[in-house]
C-alpha angles and dihedrals in degrees: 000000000000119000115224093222136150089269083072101056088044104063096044087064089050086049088046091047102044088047089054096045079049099046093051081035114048117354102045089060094043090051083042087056103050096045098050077049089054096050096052097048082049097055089044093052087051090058101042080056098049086045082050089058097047091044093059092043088056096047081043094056092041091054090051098039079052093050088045089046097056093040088061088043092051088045089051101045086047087053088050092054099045089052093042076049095060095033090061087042077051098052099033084056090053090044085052099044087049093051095047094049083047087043088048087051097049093048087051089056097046086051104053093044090052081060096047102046082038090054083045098061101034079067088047102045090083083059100033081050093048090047092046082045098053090041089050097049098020105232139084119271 
């Protein structure tokens, strides 16, 4: 059996004693050491996080100065339009009033040529008449 003796008291105050060197020794940096890890896993976590954030607010803005960016281009191409619209309304108007007036001219002309070869060949009937005639009959009149 064992024997309860000074040698065991002994050597739990050497066990106490070795567990407490080791402890200033040995365990309390270690533990130091992890928690000033954790810490600073934890702040840069925090960090990655906070850069996270930033990044999606700038993707955010981007995507709605883009948006921005093509509604203004679409207004404006609309306006473009609209004003490239009137100016041919504008122009067709001038290219018609030009024709007709052309158109009116030329009317005129035709008009006025109709009434003289008209005139021309009232004075010629009586001779136009005299040569059916002759053809007709035959004989001179």
């Amino acid at each position: 059996m064992v024997s309860v003796d000074v040698s065991i008291v002994v050597q739990i105050v050497n066990f106490l004693l070795l567990i407490w060197i080791l402890n200033m020794v040995l365990y309390k940096p270690i533990r130091k050491i992890l928690l000033e890890r954790k810490e600073k896993i934890t702040g840069l976590q925090g960090v990655i996080d906070g850069s996270d954030q930033a990044v999606i607010e700038k993707e955010n803005a981007y995507a709605e100065g883009v948006r921005q960016a093509r509604a203004e281009g679409q207004k404006e191409k609309e306006a473009l339009i609209q004003a490239a619209a009137e100016e041919e309304k504008v122009i067709i108007g001038k290219i018609n009033e030009a024709a007709q007036a052309e158109l009116k001219v030329v009317k005129e002309k035709l008009g006025q040529e109709v009434g003289t070869v008209k005139a021309a060949l009232e004075q010629e009937i009586d001779a136009f008449a005299d040569a059916i005639g002759q053809k007709i009959l035959g004989r001179v009149a």
